[in-house]
N, C-alpha and C positions, 0 to 999 in steps of 0.2 A: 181418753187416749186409746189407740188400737197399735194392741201389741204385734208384732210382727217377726217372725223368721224367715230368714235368708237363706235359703240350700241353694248351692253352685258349689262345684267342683276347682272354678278354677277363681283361684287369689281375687285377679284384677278385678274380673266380673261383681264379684260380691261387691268389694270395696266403690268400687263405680254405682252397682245400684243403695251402697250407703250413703252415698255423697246426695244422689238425687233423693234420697230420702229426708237427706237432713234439713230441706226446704218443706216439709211439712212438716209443722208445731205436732198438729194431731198424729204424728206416726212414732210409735218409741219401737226400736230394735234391739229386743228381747235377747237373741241370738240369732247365730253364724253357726251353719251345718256346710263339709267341705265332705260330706260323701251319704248316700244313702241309709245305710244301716244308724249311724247317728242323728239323722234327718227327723226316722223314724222315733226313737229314745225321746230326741227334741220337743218334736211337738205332743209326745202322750202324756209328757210330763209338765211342759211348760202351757198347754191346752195355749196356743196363738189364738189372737183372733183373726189372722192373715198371712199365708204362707206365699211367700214369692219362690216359687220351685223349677230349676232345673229341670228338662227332660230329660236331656243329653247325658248320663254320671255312670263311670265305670259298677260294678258291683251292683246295684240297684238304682235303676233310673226313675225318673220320676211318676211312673205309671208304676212300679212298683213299691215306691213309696205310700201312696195312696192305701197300695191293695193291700199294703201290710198295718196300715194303721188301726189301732183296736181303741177307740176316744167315742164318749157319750156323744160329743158334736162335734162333727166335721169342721175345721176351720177355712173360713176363703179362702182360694188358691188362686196364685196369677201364676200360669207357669209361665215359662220364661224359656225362649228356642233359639238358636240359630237357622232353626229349617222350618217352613212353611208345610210342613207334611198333612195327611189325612187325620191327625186327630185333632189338629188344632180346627178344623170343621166339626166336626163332633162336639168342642170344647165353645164354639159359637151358638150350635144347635143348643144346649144344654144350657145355654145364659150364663158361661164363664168366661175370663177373659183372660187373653195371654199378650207379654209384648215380644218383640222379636229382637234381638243381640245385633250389632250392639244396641242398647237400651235406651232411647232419647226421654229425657229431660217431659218434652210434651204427653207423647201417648203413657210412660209411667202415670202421670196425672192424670190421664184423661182411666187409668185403669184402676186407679184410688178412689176415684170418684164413684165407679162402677163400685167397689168393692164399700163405701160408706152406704149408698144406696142399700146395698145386700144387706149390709151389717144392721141396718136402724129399720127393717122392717123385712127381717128375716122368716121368713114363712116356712110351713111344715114342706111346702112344695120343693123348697131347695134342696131337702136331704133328698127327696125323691128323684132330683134333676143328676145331684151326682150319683145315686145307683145306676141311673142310667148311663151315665157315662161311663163308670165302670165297665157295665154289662155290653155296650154299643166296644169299649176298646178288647174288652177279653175277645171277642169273633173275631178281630182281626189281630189278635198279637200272636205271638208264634208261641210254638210250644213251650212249656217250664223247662228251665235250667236249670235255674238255681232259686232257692228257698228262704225267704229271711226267718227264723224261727227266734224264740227270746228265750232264753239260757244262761242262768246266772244273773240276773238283772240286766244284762245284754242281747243286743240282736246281734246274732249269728247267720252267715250266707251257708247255707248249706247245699252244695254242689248236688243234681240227683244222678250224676255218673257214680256218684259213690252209695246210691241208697240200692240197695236190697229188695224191700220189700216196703209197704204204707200198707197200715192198718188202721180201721178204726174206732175211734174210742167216743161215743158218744158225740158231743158236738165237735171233735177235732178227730186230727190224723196223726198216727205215730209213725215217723219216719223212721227205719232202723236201717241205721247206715253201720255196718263192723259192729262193734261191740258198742256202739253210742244210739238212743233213742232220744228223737227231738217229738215233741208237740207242739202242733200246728192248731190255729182255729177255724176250720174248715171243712167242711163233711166229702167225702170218699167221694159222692159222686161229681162233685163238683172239682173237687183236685184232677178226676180219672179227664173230663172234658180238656183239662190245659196239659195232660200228659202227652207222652209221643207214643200214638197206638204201636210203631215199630219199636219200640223199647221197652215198654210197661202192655203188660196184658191182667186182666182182672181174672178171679179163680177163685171167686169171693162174692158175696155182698159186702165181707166187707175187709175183703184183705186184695191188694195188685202188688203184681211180682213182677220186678224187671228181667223181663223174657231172655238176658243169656246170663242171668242168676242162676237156674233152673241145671240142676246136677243129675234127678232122677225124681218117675215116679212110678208109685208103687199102690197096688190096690189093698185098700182098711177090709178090715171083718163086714162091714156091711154094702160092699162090691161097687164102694166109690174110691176114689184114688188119691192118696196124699201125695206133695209136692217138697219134695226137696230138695233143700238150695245147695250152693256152693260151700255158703257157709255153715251150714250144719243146722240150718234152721227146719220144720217140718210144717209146712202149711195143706190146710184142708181144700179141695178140687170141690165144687159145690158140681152138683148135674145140672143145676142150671148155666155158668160161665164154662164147662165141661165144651162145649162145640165152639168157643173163642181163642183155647187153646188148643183146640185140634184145627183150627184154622189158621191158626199160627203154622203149629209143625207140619201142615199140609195132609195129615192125614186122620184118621180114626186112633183113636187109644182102644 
């Protein structure tokens, strides 16, 4: 049997591709995810052997789904579009398959098929096919907004209009939004690449400050200059990211 999860947003859709499911013996439907951050939960806990995923989803879309998943083995993904856009070429280059909404009865199958294939002679190559897709969609998606972090045995969307400051802590990043720090699994330089250079400036190796955070700075005993925020926090100006923030304020400190 190959287990299977269902992420869509909206009612009908899911139910529609339950029904063309229920003509394959071999498919059992594990679960129904009606939004991103659940999606996520879903699949790290029920480990699918095949996800049929939504692009399209308020809060966390289906590229962000992916990027948030932390599982020993990637499970097959058929996404599933109403729009013919540039990553579903990307999604062809990479030997995945996707059907398009509304969902026919035929190409479903013909994208089961795809996916028994994958599943009975799964090679070390296919984890390498989806880092690349990964890495092929980060170049063109737009900067980070928002954060899914796990909190409480929950994923939480954490907005970064509200973060402060990202620091980091060995393999992950500490978000400090107000008096709340989230951990991420992600290393600084790679979070700094999907930030908005006009919003977040680095002042660190391994600390970035969201650039109208920044309340005052003031030079330490040994004639480099500490950064302080709005919210009472005090971060350290390195001389190395020291001309990234003066090309911010446009000038010389």
């Amino acid at each position: 049997m190959i287990d299977v999860v269902i992420v869509d947003d909206e009612p009908p859709a899911r139910a529609r591709v339950r029904r063309l499911l229920a003509d394959h013996a071999d498919i059992r439907v594990t679960a129904e995810c009606g939004d991103g951050a659940s999606a996520v939960h879903t699949i790290e806990s029920a480990s699918p052997d095949l996800v049929l995923l939504d692009i399209q989803m308020p809060e966390l879309d289906g590229f962000a789904v992916l990027q948030a998943l932390d599982v020993p083995r990637m499970p097959e993904i058929i996404f599933v579009s109403a729009f013919d856009q540039y990553a579903l070429r990307a999604f062809r280059v990479h030997a995945l398959d996707y059907v398009v909404k509304p969902v026919e009865a035929d190409r479903l199958s013909e994208a089961l098929d795809h996916a028994r294939r994958r599943l009975r002679d799964r090679l070390a190559s296919d984890e390498a096919g989806m880092t690349g897709l990964l890495r092929d969609l980060s170049k063109d998606r737009p900067f980070l907004s928002r954060i899914p972090v796990r909190a409480d045995g929950r994923v939480l969307v954490v907005d970064l209009a509200h973060v402060d400051w990202i620091g980091a802590a060995d393999n992950y990043v500490s978000l400090h939004a107000g008096a709340r720090e989230y951990l991420v699994r992600d290393t600084i330089t790679q979070i700094e690449q999907r930030l908005d250079p006009e919003q977040f400036v680095r002042i660190h190796r391994s600390t970035i400050v969201r650039f109208d955070r920044i309340a005052e700075l003031f030079p330490d005993l040994h004639g480099d200059f500490q950064v302080r925020l709005k919210n009472g926090a005090t971060l350290a100006l390195s001389r190395t990211f020291r001309p990234r923030l003066e090309e911010r304020f446009g000038r010389r400190l």
